[in-house]
Structures are given as structure tokens and as C-alpha cells.
C-alpha positions, -999 to 999 in steps of 0.1 A, spaced: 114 -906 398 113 -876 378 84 -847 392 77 -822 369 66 -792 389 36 -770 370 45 -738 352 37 -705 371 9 -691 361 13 -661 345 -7 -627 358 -19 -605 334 -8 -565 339 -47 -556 332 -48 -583 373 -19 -565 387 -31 -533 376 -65 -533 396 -46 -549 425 -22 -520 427 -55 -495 425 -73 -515 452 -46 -518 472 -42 -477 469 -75 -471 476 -76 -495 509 -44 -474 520 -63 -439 510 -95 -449 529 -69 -459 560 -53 -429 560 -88 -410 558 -99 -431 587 -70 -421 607 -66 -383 594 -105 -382 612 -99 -397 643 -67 -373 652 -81 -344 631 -120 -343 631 -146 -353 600 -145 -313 592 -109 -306 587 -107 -338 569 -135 -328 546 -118 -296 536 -81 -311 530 -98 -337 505 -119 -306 486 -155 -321 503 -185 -296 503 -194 -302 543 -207 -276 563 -190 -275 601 -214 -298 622 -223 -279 654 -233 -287 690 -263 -268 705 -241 -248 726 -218 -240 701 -249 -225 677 -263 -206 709 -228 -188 707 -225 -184 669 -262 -164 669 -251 -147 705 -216 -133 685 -232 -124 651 -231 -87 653 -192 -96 657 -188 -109 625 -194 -75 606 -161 -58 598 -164 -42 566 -142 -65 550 -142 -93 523 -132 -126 535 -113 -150 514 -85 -179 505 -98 -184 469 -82 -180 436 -104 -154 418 -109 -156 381 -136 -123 376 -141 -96 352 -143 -65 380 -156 -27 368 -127 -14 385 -96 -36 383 -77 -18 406 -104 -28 440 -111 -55 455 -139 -77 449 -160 -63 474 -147 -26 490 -165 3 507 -179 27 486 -195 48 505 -185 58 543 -200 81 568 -192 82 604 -207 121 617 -224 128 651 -243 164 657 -261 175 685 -292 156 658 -279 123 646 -251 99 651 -239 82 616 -220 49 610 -220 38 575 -200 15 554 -218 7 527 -200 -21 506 -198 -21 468 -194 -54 447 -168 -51 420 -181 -77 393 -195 -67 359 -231 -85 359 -265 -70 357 -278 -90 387 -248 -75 408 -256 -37 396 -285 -41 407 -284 -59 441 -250 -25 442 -284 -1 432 -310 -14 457 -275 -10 482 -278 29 475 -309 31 470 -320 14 506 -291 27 522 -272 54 514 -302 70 505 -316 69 541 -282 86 557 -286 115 532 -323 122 544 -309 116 579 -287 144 573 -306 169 550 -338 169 573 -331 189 601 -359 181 623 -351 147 629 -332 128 653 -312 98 644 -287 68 655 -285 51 623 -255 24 616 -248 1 584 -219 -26 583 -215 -53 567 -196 -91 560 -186 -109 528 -175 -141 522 -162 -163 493 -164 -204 499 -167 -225 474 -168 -202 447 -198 -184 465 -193 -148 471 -215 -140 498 -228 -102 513 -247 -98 542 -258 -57 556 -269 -51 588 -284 -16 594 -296 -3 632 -316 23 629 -334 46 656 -352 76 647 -373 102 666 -402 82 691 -402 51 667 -389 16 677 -352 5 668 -357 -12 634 -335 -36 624 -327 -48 588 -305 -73 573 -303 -82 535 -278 -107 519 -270 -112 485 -253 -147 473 -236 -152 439 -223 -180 425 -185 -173 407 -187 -206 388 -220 -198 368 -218 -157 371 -256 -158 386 -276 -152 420 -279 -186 436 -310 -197 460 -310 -215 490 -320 -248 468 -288 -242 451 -270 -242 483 -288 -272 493 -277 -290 460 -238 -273 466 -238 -292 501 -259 -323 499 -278 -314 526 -319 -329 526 -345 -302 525 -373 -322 545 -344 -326 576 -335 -287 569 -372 -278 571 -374 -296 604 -345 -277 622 -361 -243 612 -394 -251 625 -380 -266 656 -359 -236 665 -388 -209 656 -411 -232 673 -387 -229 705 -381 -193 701 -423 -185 701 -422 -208 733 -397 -183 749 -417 -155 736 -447 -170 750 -432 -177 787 -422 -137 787 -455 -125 775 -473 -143 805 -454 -126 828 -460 -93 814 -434 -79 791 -448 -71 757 -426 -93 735 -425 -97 692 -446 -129 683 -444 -150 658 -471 -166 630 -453 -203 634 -476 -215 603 -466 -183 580 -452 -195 550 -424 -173 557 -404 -200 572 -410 -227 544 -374 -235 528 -382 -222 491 -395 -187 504 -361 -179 523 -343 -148 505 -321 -136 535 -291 -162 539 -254 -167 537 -227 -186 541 -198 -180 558 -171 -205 584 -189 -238 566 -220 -225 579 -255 -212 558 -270 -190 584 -306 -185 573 -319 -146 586 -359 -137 595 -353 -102 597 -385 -94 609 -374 -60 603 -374 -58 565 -412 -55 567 -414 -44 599 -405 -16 628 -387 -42 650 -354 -52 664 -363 -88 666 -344 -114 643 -340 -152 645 -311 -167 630 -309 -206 618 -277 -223 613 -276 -250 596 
């Protein structure tokens, strides 16, 4: 007897083409798999080019707002390829422009004062309000002779992400008045060549505004607790308005980002003759 056996059918290259790509993709998602149990979700997310902010524990943000005077060295921080039209191509990005370090018998001076190199109007001006705020305050400190002064300025900046981001911290104690601290940041966005927002960063990162808006009123809310517990036993301690619109998400000026973190400032002393800050790291 005579079997005739049927004819192989024949695959198509369109079929072996999406098999190869599934099988590819079953072998990337393995390897991803794997890369985050021996390396961790974060390193993982910057090897494959993923916007992720570094997820923290509680202890580990109690000692990123414990260090943060440490992370201002005068100094820009970055790994990225610039592409930037600078006002003075032989500086860095970001440089100090203006430095005074003096002590008399009346004032001690630290300043570094930091200058951003980019040709935008939005930069000048943020480099303006700089001098203006600033530098302007240690030349008074040292023309008027009958004051007495500790007054210090440093700063920190950043690029991640195409997001070059300043922040200035200025100490300042004069005569019988309180140490006043203020902080201002400035955030610009290299891709677009325009200030960005805290939305924007929100956007940048996926992260959800309600659960954001949460985490600040939770750790202001538990800051005012501490406050609280200190006032009752008699030290006269700053308090804080926990229903001031000040700590809704879309009214937040003072923020940056820096490690794969967005730290988000009250610096109670922009407004204010005050040391007292909090600090929110999302």
C-alpha cells in the first residue's frame, strides 16, 4: 500500500517574523526580570533610559533632609551630553561669578554666588534676581559700617534628564535679628529652552499629583505635630498654617531635582525672619 504523506505546510516570513520579535521580547522582559532581582528596580530603570525617581525608605529620607546642607558645593553636577548656546563659550554651564569670603572685627562673608551660562531671557533674569537678592545684600553688608553680620551663600546644580536644576541657600545673621534662612531654586528644561513647573516634573516622571499631594500633607502634618509636642513643654517653636494654600502642589515655586529625587523646599524664610524649612522628597 502506497501512503502519501501531506505536504509541509509552508510558514509565511510575515509568521516567522512576529515569532522571532516575540520571542525577543520574552527574552528582553527575562533579562529585565532578572537584571532587577540582582540589581534593584532603580538601577534597572536608568540602564534602559526610564524616568524613575529613586524610591526611598523613611529612614533613608530622614537622612537625605538631615545631610542637605551637604549637598551645596559650588559646583555643577552632570553626565549629560550638552547641546546649548552659552554667553560665554569658554565657562561652564553653570560657574561662580561672584565670590567673597572676608571676616573683620564687623562681619564674616561666604559667598559663591553662581552664574548660569545660557542665552535665554528667563535665565538673565532668574542670573539678575541672583545679584540683585544676593550680591546685592554682601555689598551693603560691607559698605554700612554699623552693622554686624555672618552672612553665607552656596549653592548646588544639577542636570538630569535634560533638567538643569539651581538651588541657593543663603544663612544670614545680622545685628539682634533672628537667623533668616532663604533658599531659591530655579529649574529649566534643556529640551524646550524654558522654566519648567512642578506639573512639568510631574508629567517628566509619571508620578500622580493626588498621591504627591498626600505625602506633603502628611509630612507637614507630622512636622506641626512635633512642633506642637515642643511648644507644650515650653520652647517657643515656628508653627505652621497646615490649611495655607502654600502647600497645595500647583503653588510650589521652590523645588529641584537632583540623585533621582525632586525635593520640594518651604522656605519659610523667603517671607519670613526664620531659620525654619521643611523639605519633601518625593
Amino acid at each position: 500500500m502506497n501512503l502519501t504523506l501531506p505536504e509541509k505546510e509552508k510558514v509565511g516570513k510575515k509568521t516567522i517574523s512576529v515569532y522571532i520579535v516575540s520571542i525577543l521580547i520574552c527574552l528582553l522582559a527575562i533579562v529585565i526580570i532578572i537584571c532587577i532581582q540582582v540589581l534593584g528596580d532603580d538601577i534597572v530603570d536608568n540602564l534602559f533610559g526610564i524616568n524613575s525617581l529613586v524610591k526611598r525608605t523613611e529612614q533613608e529620607e530622614i537622612l537625605l533632609k538631615a545631610n542637605f546642607e551637604e549637598i551645596f558645593d559650588n559646583r555643577i553636577e552632570s553626565k549629560e551630553n550638552l547641546n546649548i548656546v552659552k554667553v560665554d563659550k569658554s565657562k561652564d554651564i553653570v560657574y561662580t561669578k561672584y565670590q567673597k569670603e572676608e571676616k573683620s572685627e564687623r562681619y564674616d562673608l561666604n559667598i559663591n554666588l553662581p552664574y548660569i551660562n545660557i542665552k535665554n531671557k528667563e535665565v538673565q533674569d532668574f542670573n539678575k534676581e541672583i545679584s540683585d537678592t544676593f550680591e546685592a545684600k554682601s555689598e551693603e553688608i560691607l559698605n554700612i559700617e554699623d552693622r554686624n553680620a555672618i552672612y553665607t551663600v552656596k549653592y548646588k546644580a544639577s542636570i538630569e534628564n535634560n533638567i538643569l536644576s539651581v538651588v541657593i541657600y543663603s544663612d544670614l545673621k545680622q545685628d539682634m535679628s533672628a537667623q533668616r534662612v532663604i533658599i531659591q531654586t530655579f529649574n529649566f528644561s534643556l529640551d524646550t529652552n524654558k522654566k519648567i513647573e512642578l506639573s512639568d516634573i510631574f508629567e517628566l516622571y509619571n508620578l500622580n499629583k493626588k498621591e504627591i499631594q498626600n505625602k506633603i500633607d502628611k509630612d507637614i502634618k507630622e512636622e506641626q505635630r512635633k512642633s506642637d509636642e515642643l511648644k507644650e513643654i515650653g520652647y517657643n517653636v515656628f508653627s505652621r498654617d497646615i490649611e495655607s494654600g502654600i502647600y497645595d502642589a500647583e503653588n510650589i515655586k521652590e523645588f529641584f531635582v537632583y540623585n533621582n529625587n525632586v525635593y520640594i523646599i518651604f522656605a519659610y524664610g523667603n517671607d519670613k525672619i526664620t531659620s525654619e524649612r521643611d523639605i519633601v522628597i518625593i
